[in-house]
C-alpha positions in Angstrom: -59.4 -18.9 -37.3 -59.0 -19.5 -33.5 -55.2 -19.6 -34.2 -54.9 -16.4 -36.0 -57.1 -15.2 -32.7 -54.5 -16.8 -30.9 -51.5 -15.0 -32.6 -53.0 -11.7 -32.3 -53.3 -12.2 -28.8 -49.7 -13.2 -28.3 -48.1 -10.1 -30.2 -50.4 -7.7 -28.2 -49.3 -9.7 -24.9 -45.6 -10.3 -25.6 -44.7 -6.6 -25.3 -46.2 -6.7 -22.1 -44.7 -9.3 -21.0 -41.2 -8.4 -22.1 -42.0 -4.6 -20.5 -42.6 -6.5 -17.3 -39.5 -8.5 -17.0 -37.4 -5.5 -17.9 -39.4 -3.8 -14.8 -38.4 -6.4 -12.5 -34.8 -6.5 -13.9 -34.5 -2.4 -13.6 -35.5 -2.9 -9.8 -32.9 -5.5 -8.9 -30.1 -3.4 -10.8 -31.7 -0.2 -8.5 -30.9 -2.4 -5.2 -27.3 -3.0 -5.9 -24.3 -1.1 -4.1 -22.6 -0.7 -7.1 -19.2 0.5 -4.6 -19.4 -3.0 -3.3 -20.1 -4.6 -6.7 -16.9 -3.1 -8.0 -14.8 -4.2 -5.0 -16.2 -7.5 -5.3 -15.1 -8.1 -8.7 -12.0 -7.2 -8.2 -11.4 -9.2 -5.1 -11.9 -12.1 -7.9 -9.8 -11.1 -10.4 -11.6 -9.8 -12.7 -12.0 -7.1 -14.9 -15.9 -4.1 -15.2 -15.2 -4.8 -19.0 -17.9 -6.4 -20.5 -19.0 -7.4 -16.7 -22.6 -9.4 -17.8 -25.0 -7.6 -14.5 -23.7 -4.1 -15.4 -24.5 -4.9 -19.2 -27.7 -6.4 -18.2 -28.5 -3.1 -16.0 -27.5 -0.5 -18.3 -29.8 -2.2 -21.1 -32.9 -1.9 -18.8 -31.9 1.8 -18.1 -31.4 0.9 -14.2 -29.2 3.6 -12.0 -25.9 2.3 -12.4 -23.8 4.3 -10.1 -20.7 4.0 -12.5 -18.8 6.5 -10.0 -19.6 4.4 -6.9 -18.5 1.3 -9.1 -15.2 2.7 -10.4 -14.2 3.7 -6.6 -15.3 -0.1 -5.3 -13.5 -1.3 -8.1 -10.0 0.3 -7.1 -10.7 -0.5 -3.6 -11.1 -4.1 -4.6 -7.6 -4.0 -6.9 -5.5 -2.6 -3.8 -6.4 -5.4 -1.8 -6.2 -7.4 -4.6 -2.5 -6.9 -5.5 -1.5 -6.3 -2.2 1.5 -9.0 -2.3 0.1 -10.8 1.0 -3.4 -11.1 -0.4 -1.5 -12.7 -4.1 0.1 -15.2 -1.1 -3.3 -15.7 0.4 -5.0 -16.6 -2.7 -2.7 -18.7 -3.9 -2.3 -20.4 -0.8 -5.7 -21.6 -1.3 -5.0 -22.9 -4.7 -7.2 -20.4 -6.4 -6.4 -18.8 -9.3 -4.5 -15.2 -9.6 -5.3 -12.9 -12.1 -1.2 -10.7 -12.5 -2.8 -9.0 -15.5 -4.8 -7.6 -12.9 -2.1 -5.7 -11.1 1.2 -3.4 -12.4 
């Protein structure tokens, strides 16, 4: 009996649970500046296609500023295949994404 009680408890709890995480995840998504986001990512190489955080934010319903993200984003790929940065980065030995740039 007690672990029936106990079951009950859990699916009346786990919703809760789950509504509160999603709550906590919706105000870290709300605190980003989605321009710099988008720069960011590009200054690494890579692509807002199938990027995990804006997934993750969009699936909590969080403000994702997809305008401010695009315009970070093409920020981020002028620097980013500006020829000196390309000699820059690989310089340094780290890795340079050309299917980034034309």
């Amino acid at each position: 009996m007690a672990s029936l009680r106990t079951l009950v408890v859990l699916a009346i709890a786990l919703p809760f649970f789950s509504s509160c995480a999603s709550y906590f995840v919706r105000q870290d998504c709300n605190e980003i500046d989605w321009f710099r986001y988008g720069r960011d990512t590009a200054l690494t190489g890579k692509r807002l296609t199938g990027d995990a955080t804006v997934k993750k934010c969009e699936k909590v319903e969080a403000n994702v500023d997809h305008v401010a993200l695009d315009r970070g984003f093409k920020v981020g790929m002028e620097i980013y295949c500006d020829p000196d940065t390309a000699y820059q980065i690989g310089r340094r030995g780290d890795f340079y994404s050309m299917a980034m740039c034309d």
